[in-house]
BADRENDREN-14763 format. One record per residue (C-alpha): residue number from 1; x, y, z. Coordinates in nm, 3 decimals. Layout:
REM BADRENDREN-14763
node num->NUM	u->X	v->Y	w->Z
...
This chain:
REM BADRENDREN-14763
node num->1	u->-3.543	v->-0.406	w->-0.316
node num->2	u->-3.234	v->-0.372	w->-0.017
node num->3	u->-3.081	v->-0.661	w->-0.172
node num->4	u->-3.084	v->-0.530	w->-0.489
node num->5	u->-2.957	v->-0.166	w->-0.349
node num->6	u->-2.669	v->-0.322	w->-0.137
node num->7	u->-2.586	v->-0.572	w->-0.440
node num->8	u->-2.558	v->-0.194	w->-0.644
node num->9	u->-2.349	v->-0.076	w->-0.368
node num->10	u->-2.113	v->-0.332	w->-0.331
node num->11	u->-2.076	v->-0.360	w->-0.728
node num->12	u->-2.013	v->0.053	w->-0.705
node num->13	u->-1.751	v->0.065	w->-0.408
node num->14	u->-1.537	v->-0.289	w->-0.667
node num->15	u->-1.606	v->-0.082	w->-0.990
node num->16	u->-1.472	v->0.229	w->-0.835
node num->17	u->-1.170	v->0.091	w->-0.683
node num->18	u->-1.036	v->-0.094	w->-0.973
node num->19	u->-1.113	v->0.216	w->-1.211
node num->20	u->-0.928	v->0.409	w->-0.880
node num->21	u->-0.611	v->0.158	w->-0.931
node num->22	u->-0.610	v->0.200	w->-1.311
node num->23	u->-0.634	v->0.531	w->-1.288
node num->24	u->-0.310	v->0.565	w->-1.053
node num->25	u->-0.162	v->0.285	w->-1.269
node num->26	u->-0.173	v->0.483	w->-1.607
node num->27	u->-0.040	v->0.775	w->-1.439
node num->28	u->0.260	v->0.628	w->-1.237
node num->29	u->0.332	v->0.474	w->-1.631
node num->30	u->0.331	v->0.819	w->-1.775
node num->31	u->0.623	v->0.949	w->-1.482
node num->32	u->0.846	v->0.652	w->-1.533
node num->33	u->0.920	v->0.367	w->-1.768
node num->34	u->1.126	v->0.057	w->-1.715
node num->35	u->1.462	v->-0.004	w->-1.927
node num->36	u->1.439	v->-0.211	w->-2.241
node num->37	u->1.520	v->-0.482	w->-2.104
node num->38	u->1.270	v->-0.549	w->-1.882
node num->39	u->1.021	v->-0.492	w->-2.172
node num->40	u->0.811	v->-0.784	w->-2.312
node num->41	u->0.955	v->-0.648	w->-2.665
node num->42	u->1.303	v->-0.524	w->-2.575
node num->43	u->1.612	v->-0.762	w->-2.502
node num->44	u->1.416	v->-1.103	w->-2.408
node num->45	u->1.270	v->-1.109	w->-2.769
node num->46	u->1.551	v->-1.295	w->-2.915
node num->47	u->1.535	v->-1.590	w->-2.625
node num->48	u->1.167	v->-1.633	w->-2.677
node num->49	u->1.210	v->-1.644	w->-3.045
node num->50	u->1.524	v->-1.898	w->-2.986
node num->51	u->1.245	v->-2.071	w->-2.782
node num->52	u->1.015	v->-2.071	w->-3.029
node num->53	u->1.284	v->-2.267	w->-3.246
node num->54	u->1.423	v->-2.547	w->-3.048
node num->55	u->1.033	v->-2.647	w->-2.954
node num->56	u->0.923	v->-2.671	w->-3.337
node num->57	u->0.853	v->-3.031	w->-3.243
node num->58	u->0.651	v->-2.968	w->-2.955
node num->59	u->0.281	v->-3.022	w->-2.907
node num->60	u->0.151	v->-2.715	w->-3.067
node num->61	u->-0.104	v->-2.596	w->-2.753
node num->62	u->0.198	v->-2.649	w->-2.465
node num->63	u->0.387	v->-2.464	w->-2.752
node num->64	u->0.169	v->-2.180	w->-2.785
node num->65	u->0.098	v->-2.166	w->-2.387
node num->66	u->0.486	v->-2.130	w->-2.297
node num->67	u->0.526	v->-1.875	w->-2.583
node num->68	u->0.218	v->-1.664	w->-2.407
node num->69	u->0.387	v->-1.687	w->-2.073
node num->70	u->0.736	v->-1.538	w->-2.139
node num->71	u->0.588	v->-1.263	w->-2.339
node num->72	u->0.346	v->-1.187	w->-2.157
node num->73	u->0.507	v->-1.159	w->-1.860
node num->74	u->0.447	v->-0.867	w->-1.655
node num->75	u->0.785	v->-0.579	w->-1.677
node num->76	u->0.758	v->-0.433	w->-1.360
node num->77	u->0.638	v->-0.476	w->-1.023
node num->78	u->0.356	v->-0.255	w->-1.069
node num->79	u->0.221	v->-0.430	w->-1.351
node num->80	u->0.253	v->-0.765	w->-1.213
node num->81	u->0.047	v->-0.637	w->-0.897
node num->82	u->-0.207	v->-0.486	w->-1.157
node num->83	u->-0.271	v->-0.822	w->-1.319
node num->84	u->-0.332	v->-0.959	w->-1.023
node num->85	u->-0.567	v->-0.686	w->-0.848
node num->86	u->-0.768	v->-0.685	w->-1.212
node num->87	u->-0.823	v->-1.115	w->-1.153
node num->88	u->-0.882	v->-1.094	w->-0.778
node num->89	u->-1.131	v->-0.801	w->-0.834
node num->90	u->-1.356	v->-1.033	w->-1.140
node num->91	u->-1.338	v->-1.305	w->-0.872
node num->92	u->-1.491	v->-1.120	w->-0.608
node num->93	u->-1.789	v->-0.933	w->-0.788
node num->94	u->-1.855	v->-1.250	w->-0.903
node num->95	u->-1.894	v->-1.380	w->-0.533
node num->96	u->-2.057	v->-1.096	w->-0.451
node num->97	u->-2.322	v->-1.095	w->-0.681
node num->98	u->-2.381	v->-1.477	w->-0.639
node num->99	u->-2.389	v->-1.394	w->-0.297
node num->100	u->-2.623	v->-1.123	w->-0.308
node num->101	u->-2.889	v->-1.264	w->-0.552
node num->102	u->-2.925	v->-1.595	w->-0.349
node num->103	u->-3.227	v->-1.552	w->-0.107
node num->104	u->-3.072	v->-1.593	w->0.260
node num->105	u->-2.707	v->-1.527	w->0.197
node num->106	u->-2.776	v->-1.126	w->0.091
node num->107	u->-2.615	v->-1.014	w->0.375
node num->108	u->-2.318	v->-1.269	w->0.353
node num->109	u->-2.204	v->-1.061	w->0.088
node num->110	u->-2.090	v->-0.777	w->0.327
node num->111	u->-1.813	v->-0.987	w->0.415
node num->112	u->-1.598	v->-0.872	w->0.109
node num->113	u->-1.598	v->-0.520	w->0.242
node num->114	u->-1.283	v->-0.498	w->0.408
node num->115	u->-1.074	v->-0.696	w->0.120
node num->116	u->-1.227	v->-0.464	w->-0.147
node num->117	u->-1.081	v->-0.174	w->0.057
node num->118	u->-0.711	v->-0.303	w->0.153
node num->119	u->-0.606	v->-0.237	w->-0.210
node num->120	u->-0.661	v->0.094	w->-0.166
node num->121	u->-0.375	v->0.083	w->0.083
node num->122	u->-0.141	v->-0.105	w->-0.170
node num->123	u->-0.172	v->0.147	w->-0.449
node num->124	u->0.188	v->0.239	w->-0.378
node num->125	u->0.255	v->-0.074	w->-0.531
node num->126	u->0.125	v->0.062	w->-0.885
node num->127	u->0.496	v->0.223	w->-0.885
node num->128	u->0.726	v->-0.025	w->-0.869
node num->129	u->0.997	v->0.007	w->-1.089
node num->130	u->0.889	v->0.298	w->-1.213
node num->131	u->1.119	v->0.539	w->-0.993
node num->132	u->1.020	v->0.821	w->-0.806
node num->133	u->0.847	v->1.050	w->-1.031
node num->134	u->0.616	v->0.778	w->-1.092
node num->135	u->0.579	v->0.779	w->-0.718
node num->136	u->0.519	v->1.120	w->-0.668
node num->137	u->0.236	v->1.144	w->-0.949
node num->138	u->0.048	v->0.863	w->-0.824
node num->139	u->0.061	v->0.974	w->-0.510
node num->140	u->0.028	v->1.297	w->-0.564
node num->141	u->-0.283	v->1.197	w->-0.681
node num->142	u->-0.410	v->1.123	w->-0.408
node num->143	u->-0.257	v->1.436	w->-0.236
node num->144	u->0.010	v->1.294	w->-0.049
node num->145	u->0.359	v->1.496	w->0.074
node num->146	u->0.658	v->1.449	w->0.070
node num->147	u->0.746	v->1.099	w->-0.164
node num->148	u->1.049	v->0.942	w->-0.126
node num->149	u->1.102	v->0.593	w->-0.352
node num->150	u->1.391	v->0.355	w->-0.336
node num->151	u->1.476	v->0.029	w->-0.472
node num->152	u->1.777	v->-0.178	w->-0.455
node num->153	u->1.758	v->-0.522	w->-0.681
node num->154	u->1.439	v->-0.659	w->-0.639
node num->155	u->1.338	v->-0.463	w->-0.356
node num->156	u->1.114	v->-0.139	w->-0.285
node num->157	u->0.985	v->0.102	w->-0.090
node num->158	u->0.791	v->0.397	w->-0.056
node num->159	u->0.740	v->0.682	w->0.218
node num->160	u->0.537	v->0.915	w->0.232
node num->161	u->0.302	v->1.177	w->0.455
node num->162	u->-0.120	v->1.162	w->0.438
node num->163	u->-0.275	v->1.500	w->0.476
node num->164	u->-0.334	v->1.452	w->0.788
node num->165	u->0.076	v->1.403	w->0.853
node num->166	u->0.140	v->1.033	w->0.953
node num->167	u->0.380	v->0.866	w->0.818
node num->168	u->0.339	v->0.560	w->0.585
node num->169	u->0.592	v->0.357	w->0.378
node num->170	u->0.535	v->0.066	w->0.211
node num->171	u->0.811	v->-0.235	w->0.159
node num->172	u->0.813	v->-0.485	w->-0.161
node num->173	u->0.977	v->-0.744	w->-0.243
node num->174	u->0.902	v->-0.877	w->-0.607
node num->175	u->1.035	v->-1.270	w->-0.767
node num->176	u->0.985	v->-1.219	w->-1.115
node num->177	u->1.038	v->-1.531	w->-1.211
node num->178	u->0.764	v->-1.660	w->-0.979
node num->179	u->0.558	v->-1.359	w->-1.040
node num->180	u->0.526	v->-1.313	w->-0.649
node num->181	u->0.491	v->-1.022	w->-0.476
node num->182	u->0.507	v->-0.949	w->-0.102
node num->183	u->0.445	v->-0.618	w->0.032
node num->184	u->0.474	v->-0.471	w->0.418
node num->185	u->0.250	v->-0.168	w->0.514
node num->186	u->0.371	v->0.067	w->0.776
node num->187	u->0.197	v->0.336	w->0.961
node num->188	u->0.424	v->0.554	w->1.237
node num->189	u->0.669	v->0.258	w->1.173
node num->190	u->0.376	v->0.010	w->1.308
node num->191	u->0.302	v->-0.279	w->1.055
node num->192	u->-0.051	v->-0.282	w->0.943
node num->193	u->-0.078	v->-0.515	w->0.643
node num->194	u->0.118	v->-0.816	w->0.513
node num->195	u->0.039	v->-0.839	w->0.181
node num->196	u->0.113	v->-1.117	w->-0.075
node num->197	u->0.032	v->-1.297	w->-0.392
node num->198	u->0.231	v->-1.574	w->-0.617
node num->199	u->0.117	v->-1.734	w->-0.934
node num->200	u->0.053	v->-2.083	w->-0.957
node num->201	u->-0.001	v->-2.399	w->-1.234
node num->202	u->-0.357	v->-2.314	w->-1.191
node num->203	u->-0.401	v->-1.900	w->-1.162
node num->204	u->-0.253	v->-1.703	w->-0.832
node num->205	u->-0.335	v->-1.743	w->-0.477
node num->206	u->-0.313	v->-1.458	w->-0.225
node num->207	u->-0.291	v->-1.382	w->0.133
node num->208	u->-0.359	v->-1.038	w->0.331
node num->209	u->-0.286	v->-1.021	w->0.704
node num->210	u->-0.431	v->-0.668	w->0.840
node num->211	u->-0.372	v->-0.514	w->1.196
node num->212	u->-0.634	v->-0.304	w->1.291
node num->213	u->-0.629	v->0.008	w->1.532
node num->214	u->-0.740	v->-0.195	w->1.835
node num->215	u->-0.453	v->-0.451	w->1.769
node num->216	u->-0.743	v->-0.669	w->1.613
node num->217	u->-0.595	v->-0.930	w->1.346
node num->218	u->-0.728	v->-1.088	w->1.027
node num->219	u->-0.664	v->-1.303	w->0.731
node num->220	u->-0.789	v->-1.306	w->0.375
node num->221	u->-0.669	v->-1.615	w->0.145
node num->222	u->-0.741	v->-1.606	w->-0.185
node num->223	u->-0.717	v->-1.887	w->-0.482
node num->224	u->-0.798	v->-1.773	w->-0.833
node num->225	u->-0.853	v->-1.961	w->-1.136
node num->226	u->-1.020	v->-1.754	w->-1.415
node num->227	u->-1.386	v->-1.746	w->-1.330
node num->228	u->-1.316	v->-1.979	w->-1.042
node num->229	u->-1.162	v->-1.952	w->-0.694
node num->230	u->-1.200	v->-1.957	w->-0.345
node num->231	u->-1.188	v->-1.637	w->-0.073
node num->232	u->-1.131	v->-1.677	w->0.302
node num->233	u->-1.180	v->-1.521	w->0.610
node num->234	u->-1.027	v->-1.545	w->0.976
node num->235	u->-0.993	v->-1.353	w->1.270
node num->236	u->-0.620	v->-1.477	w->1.418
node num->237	u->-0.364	v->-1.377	w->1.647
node num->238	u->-0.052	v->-1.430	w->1.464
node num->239	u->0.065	v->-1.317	w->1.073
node num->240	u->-0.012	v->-1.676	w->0.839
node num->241	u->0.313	v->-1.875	w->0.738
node num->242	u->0.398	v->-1.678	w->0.374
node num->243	u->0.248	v->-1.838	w->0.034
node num->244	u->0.518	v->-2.102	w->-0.069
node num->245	u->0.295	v->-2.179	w->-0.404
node num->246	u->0.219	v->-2.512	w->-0.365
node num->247	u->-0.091	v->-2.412	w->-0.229
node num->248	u->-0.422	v->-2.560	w->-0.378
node num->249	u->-0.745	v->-2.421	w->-0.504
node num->250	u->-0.869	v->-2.520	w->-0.147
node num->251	u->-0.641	v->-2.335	w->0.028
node num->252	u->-0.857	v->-2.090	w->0.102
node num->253	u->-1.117	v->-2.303	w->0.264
node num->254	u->-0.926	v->-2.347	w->0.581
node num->255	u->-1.044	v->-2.042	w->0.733
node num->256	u->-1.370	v->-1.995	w->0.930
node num->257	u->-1.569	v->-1.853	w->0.695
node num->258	u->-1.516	v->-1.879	w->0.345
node num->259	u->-1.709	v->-1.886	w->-0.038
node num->260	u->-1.565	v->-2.086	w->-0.359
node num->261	u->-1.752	v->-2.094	w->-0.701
node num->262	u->-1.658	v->-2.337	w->-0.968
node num->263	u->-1.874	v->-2.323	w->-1.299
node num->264	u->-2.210	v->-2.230	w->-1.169
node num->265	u->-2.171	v->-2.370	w->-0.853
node num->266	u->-2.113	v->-2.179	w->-0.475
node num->267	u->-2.016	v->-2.331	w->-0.219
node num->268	u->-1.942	v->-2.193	w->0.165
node num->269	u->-1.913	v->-2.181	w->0.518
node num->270	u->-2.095	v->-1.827	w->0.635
node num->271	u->-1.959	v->-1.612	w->0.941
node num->272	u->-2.247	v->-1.770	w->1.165
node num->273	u->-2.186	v->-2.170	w->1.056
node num->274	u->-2.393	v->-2.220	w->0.815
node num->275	u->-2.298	v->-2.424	w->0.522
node num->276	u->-2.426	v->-2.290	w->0.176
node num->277	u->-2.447	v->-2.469	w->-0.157
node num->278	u->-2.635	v->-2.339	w->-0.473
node num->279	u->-2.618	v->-2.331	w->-0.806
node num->280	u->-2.569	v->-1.899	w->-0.931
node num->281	u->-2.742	v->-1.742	w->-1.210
node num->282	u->-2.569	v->-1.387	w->-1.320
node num->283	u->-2.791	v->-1.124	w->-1.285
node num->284	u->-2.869	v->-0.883	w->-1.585
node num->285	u->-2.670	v->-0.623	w->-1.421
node num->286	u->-2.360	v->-0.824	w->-1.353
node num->287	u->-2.297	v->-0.916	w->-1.738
């Protein structure tokens, strides 16, 4: 019966924070739009469809897969960090509930606490290259003061004041044609989060790099492929060299502790040592 309650819990607190980002998402969209030719529709239609043409020949399925990539292609920032946030979220409930269903690793699903929660901190990010009214609705949202957005190419940032009056701003730096985003989190002009993602042959692969009030440091890697993937954890001393994208779907399992699932198989390393292999069933609440 706890497992069951703390699987609930954990499902809750992932549920609630992507509906959270969605929410912020749709309304930064409704202050601010990108120009038409950043659209999936606008200007770029033409080169996909001149694309399209000069690959007649081409094996239909490699054919069909390029033409899916350019148009679906995220147009801003913001959406590009949505996309990712919505894969790296499925990944984790699915950890999670593997996790918690498995007798003895229950409470080894309690390690995805803190990486649920860091997004909360990026939802700034939801308004890139949407401009500042964007900005200020999502934000407002959540009742901060005083908004100030600026971007300059393919960079951004945001400032702002919490109710409580500190100071935040948040950095970006977006590569569309990578689809990789890195983001710096400031508090009082003190970095407190390095975070990044960048897509790869197989999915994406992230990395998060959080300071913590007592000058505490961890890491987070991530590798995602649909279902599939990998999540790490490590306590460090130093920020991780940034995500070139050649990494691997193992990349992840460098850290101490860390939990990959392919098909119906997880695999891991626990917090404590142990090494953990089992096979997952859903469970009726998961589907």
């Amino acid at each position: 019966m706890l497992a069951i309650k703390k699987r609930n819990a954990m499902r809750l607190l992932y549920q609630l924070t992507a509906l959270f980002l969605i929410m912020l998402l749709l309304v930064s969209c409704g202050g601010g739009a990108p120009s038409d030719k950043d659209k999936p529709g606008g200007e770029k239609k033409p080169e996909v469809t001149a694309q399209q043409g000069e690959q007649q020949d081409a094996n239909p399925e490699q054919q069909q897969e390029k033409v899916s990539n350019v148009s679906g292609s995220p147009s801003t920032p913001g959406q590009s960090f949505g996309a990712y946030v919505e894969a790296k979220g499925e990944l984790i409930s699915i950890l999670t509930d593997a996790l918690a269903t498995n007798p003895g690793t229950e409470l080894d699903s309690m390690s995805f606490l803190g990486i649920a929660m860091v997004d909360i901190a990026l939802v700034p990010a939801s308004s890139f290259g949407l401009g500042q009214d964007a900005a200020a609705s999502a934000l407002g949202f959540l009742g901060a003061k005083d908004v100030e957005y600026s971007e300059s190419g393919n960079q951004y940032s945001i400032k702002y004041r919490n109710a409580e009056g500190k100071q935040y701003e948040l950095l970006g730096e977006y590569d569309k044609a990578a689809d990789a985003l890195k983001c710096i989190s400031k508090m009082d002009g003190k970095e407190t989060l390095i975070y990044e993602y960048r897509r790869t042959s197989f999915g994406y692969v992230g990395q998060i790099y959080t300071i913590g009030e007592d000058d505490s440091a961890h890491v987070y890697q991530l590798a995602i492929r649909g279902n599939d993937g990998a999540v790490g954890f490590s306590k460090v001393s130093a920020a991780p060299p940034a995500l070139t994208g050649k990494e691997t779907m193992d990349f992840p399992k460098q850290c101490k502790e860390w939990y990959a699932i392919e098909g119906n198989k997880v695999t891991g390393i626990t917090s404590d040592g142990r090494e953990i292999s089992f096979v997952y069933t859903p469970s009726e609440d998961s589907e």
